[in-house]
N, C-alpha and C positions, 0 to 999 in steps of 0.2 A: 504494500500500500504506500504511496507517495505522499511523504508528510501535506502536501499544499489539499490533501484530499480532506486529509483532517483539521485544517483551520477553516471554520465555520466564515463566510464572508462576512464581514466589518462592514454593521449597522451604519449608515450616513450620520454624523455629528451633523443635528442641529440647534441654531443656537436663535434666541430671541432678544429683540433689543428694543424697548419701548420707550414712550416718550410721548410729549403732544407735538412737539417737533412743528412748533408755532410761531414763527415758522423755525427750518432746518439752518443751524447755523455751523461754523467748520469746526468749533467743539465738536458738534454732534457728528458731522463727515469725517475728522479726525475719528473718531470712536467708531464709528460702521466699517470704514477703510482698515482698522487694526482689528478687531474682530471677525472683521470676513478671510482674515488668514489663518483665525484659529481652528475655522471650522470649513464644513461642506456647505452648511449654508447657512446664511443669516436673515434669518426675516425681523423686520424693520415696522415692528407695530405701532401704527398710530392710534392714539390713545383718545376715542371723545369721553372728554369728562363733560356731562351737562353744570357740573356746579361753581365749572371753570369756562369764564366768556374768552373765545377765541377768535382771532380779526380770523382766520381762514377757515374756509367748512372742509371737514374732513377729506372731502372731494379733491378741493384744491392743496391739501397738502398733502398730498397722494401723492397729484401728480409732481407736485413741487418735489419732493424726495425720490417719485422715481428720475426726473430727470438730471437730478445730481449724482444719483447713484447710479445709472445707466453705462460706466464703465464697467461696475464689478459684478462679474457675470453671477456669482453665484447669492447674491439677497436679490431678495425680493420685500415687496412694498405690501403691506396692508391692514388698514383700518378695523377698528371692533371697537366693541363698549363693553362696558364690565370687566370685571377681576382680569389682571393683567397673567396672575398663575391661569387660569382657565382657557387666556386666550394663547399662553405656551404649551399648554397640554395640546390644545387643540391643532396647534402647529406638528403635535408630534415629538415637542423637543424636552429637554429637560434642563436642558439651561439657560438662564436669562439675566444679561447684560446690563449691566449699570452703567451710565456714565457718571461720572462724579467731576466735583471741580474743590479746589483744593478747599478746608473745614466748612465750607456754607453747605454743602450741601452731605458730607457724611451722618451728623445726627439722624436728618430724615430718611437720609438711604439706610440708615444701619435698622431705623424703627419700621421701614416697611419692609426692609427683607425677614426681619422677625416675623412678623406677622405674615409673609409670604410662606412660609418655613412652617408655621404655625397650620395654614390654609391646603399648603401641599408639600408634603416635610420630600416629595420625589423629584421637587426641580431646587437647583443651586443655581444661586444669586454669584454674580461676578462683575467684581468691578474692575472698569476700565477708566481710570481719571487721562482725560483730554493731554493732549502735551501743553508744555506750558506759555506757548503764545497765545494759547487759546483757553485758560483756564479761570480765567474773569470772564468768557461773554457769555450772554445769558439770552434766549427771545426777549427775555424784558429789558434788557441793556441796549437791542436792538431797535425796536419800539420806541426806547426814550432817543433813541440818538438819528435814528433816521431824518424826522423833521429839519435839522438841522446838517448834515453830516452830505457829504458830496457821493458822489458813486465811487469813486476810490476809497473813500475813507472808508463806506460802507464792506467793498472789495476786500478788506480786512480782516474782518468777521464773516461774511456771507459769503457762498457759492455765489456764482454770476450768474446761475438760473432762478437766483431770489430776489435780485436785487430789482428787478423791471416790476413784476408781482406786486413786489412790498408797496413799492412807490408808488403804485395804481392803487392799490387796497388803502395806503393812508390818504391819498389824497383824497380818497372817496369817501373816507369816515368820518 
Protein backbone atom coordinates (compact mmCIF):
# COMPACT_ATOMS: atom_id res chain seq x y z
CA UNK A 1 0.00 0.00 0.00
CA UNK A 2 1.44 3.54 -0.94
CA UNK A 3 1.67 5.64 2.03
CA UNK A 4 -0.16 8.86 -0.16
CA UNK A 5 -3.16 6.10 -0.12
CA UNK A 6 -3.29 6.54 3.42
CA UNK A 7 -3.23 10.38 4.01
CA UNK A 8 -6.97 11.17 4.18
CA UNK A 9 -7.14 14.41 1.73
CA UNK A 10 -6.75 17.90 3.69
CA UNK A 11 -10.15 19.58 4.46
CA UNK A 12 -9.87 23.37 2.62
CA UNK A 13 -8.99 25.99 5.65
CA UNK A 14 -11.48 28.28 5.87
CA UNK A 15 -11.31 31.30 7.54
CA UNK A 16 -13.86 34.30 8.28
CA UNK A 17 -13.30 37.98 8.67
CA UNK A 18 -16.16 40.22 9.76
CA UNK A 19 -16.72 43.64 10.17
CA UNK A 20 -19.32 46.47 8.85
CA UNK A 21 -16.52 47.41 6.78
CA UNK A 22 -18.27 51.04 6.54
CA UNK A 23 -16.93 51.74 4.49
CA UNK A 24 -13.43 49.26 3.66
CA UNK A 25 -10.43 51.04 4.62
CA UNK A 26 -6.55 49.71 4.01
CA UNK A 27 -6.55 48.79 7.84
CA UNK A 28 -9.15 46.56 6.96
CA UNK A 29 -7.20 45.44 3.13
CA UNK A 30 -4.20 45.30 5.13
CA UNK A 31 -5.86 42.54 7.30
CA UNK A 32 -7.89 40.58 4.27
CA UNK A 33 -4.52 40.66 2.03
CA UNK A 34 -2.53 38.92 5.32
CA UNK A 35 -5.18 36.47 6.07
CA UNK A 36 -5.86 35.24 2.66
CA UNK A 37 -2.24 33.72 2.85
CA UNK A 38 -3.07 31.96 5.81
CA UNK A 39 -5.75 30.08 4.54
CA UNK A 40 -7.65 28.52 1.36
CA UNK A 41 -10.15 30.96 1.60
CA UNK A 42 -11.26 33.91 3.32
CA UNK A 43 -14.62 35.03 3.28
CA UNK A 44 -15.10 38.79 4.01
CA UNK A 45 -18.49 39.20 6.03
CA UNK A 46 -20.25 42.06 6.14
CA UNK A 47 -21.99 42.71 9.03
CA UNK A 48 -25.70 44.62 9.13
CA UNK A 49 -26.20 45.77 12.46
CA UNK A 50 -29.77 47.54 12.60
CA UNK A 51 -28.63 49.33 15.86
CA UNK A 52 -25.66 50.65 14.10
CA UNK A 53 -26.67 53.64 11.24
CA UNK A 54 -24.48 53.10 8.38
CA UNK A 55 -23.91 55.92 5.35
CA UNK A 56 -23.70 52.49 2.99
CA UNK A 57 -26.44 49.73 2.53
CA UNK A 58 -25.14 46.50 2.77
CA UNK A 59 -25.49 46.23 -1.18
CA UNK A 60 -23.03 48.98 -1.71
CA UNK A 61 -20.49 47.62 0.45
CA UNK A 62 -20.45 44.44 -1.05
CA UNK A 63 -19.71 45.77 -3.85
CA UNK A 64 -17.21 48.29 -2.52
CA UNK A 65 -15.10 45.32 -0.90
CA UNK A 66 -15.43 43.15 -3.72
CA UNK A 67 -13.90 45.44 -5.99
CA UNK A 68 -10.98 46.16 -3.62
CA UNK A 69 -10.46 42.76 -3.10
CA UNK A 70 -10.92 41.55 -6.74
CA UNK A 71 -7.03 40.67 -6.83
CA UNK A 72 -7.11 37.94 -4.22
CA UNK A 73 -8.41 35.02 -5.88
CA UNK A 74 -9.35 33.03 -3.05
CA UNK A 75 -12.09 35.52 -0.57
CA UNK A 76 -14.97 36.01 -1.37
CA UNK A 77 -17.52 38.84 -0.29
CA UNK A 78 -20.77 38.44 1.61
CA UNK A 79 -23.23 40.20 3.79
CA UNK A 80 -25.66 38.56 6.63
CA UNK A 81 -27.37 39.70 9.85
CA UNK A 82 -27.11 38.16 13.09
CA UNK A 83 -24.47 36.26 15.24
CA UNK A 84 -21.33 36.71 13.55
CA UNK A 85 -20.35 32.79 15.02
CA UNK A 86 -23.44 31.58 13.02
CA UNK A 87 -22.67 33.38 10.11
CA UNK A 88 -18.89 31.34 10.40
CA UNK A 89 -20.53 28.09 10.84
CA UNK A 90 -22.55 28.73 8.13
CA UNK A 91 -19.42 29.43 5.98
CA UNK A 92 -18.22 26.17 6.84
CA UNK A 93 -15.29 27.57 8.75
CA UNK A 94 -14.08 27.45 12.18
CA UNK A 95 -12.14 30.35 12.29
CA UNK A 96 -12.75 33.83 12.43
CA UNK A 97 -10.43 36.95 12.03
CA UNK A 98 -10.19 39.91 14.18
CA UNK A 99 -8.68 42.98 13.08
CA UNK A 100 -7.42 44.87 15.84
CA UNK A 101 -5.79 48.35 16.20
CA UNK A 102 -3.20 48.97 18.74
CA UNK A 103 -5.21 49.08 22.83
CA UNK A 104 -8.67 50.84 21.45
CA UNK A 105 -9.92 48.22 20.29
CA UNK A 106 -8.44 44.99 22.24
CA UNK A 107 -11.00 45.23 25.54
CA UNK A 108 -13.93 44.88 23.18
CA UNK A 109 -12.23 42.35 20.90
CA UNK A 110 -11.14 40.27 23.95
CA UNK A 111 -15.13 40.76 25.43
CA UNK A 112 -16.63 39.59 22.30
CA UNK A 113 -14.59 36.62 21.47
CA UNK A 114 -15.42 35.51 25.16
CA UNK A 115 -18.80 35.42 24.44
CA UNK A 116 -18.19 34.03 20.85
CA UNK A 117 -16.29 31.04 22.72
CA UNK A 118 -19.13 31.16 25.02
CA UNK A 119 -21.89 30.95 21.90
CA UNK A 120 -19.67 28.29 19.86
CA UNK A 121 -16.72 27.01 22.06
CA UNK A 122 -15.84 25.16 17.95
CA UNK A 123 -14.71 28.38 16.16
CA UNK A 124 -11.28 30.37 17.27
CA UNK A 125 -11.03 33.99 17.21
CA UNK A 126 -7.62 35.37 15.72
CA UNK A 127 -6.25 38.25 15.70
CA UNK A 128 -4.69 40.12 13.16
CA UNK A 129 -3.73 43.85 14.35
CA UNK A 130 -3.29 46.07 10.83
CA UNK A 131 0.44 47.14 10.32
CA UNK A 132 1.39 50.08 11.65
CA UNK A 133 0.62 52.87 9.19
CA UNK A 134 -2.51 51.83 9.22
CA UNK A 135 -3.30 51.22 12.93
CA UNK A 136 -5.17 54.71 13.89
CA UNK A 137 -7.63 54.63 10.98
CA UNK A 138 -10.84 53.83 11.75
CA UNK A 139 -14.43 54.36 9.10
CA UNK A 140 -15.00 56.92 11.65
CA UNK A 141 -11.80 58.64 11.24
CA UNK A 142 -12.75 58.56 7.78
CA UNK A 143 -16.15 60.07 7.82
CA UNK A 144 -14.71 62.91 10.05
CA UNK A 145 -11.89 63.77 7.75
CA UNK A 146 -13.33 63.33 4.32
CA UNK A 147 -15.31 66.68 4.38
CA UNK A 148 -12.27 68.37 4.46
CA UNK A 149 -9.26 66.08 3.38
CA UNK A 150 -8.36 66.14 -0.69
CA UNK A 151 -8.24 62.79 -2.63
CA UNK A 152 -4.62 62.12 -1.92
CA UNK A 153 -4.94 62.73 1.57
CA UNK A 154 -8.00 60.52 1.55
CA UNK A 155 -5.54 57.86 -0.88
CA UNK A 156 -3.87 57.25 2.49
CA UNK A 157 -6.30 55.51 4.33
CA UNK A 158 -8.72 54.31 1.58
CA UNK A 159 -8.58 51.96 -1.54
CA UNK A 160 -9.17 54.12 -4.64
CA UNK A 161 -12.28 52.19 -5.37
CA UNK A 162 -13.75 54.12 -2.17
CA UNK A 163 -12.77 57.13 -2.58
CA UNK A 164 -15.33 58.31 -5.75
CA UNK A 165 -18.29 56.21 -3.59
CA UNK A 166 -17.44 58.12 -0.35
CA UNK A 167 -17.58 61.49 -1.92
CA UNK A 168 -20.88 60.92 -3.62
CA UNK A 169 -22.50 59.40 -0.57
CA UNK A 170 -21.39 62.53 1.79
CA UNK A 171 -22.02 64.97 -0.47
CA UNK A 172 -25.47 63.57 -0.72
CA UNK A 173 -26.16 63.32 3.08
Amino acid sequence: MSRSAEIPPRKPRIAVYTGSFDPITLGHLNVIERASRLVDTLVVGIGINVEKPALFSPEERVAMVQATVAPLANVEVHSFAGLAVAFVRDCGAHVMIRGVRPLTDIAAEFTMMLANRELDPGIETVFLMADQQFAHVSSTLIKQITPIANDGMLARFLPATVIGPLRRKMSSA
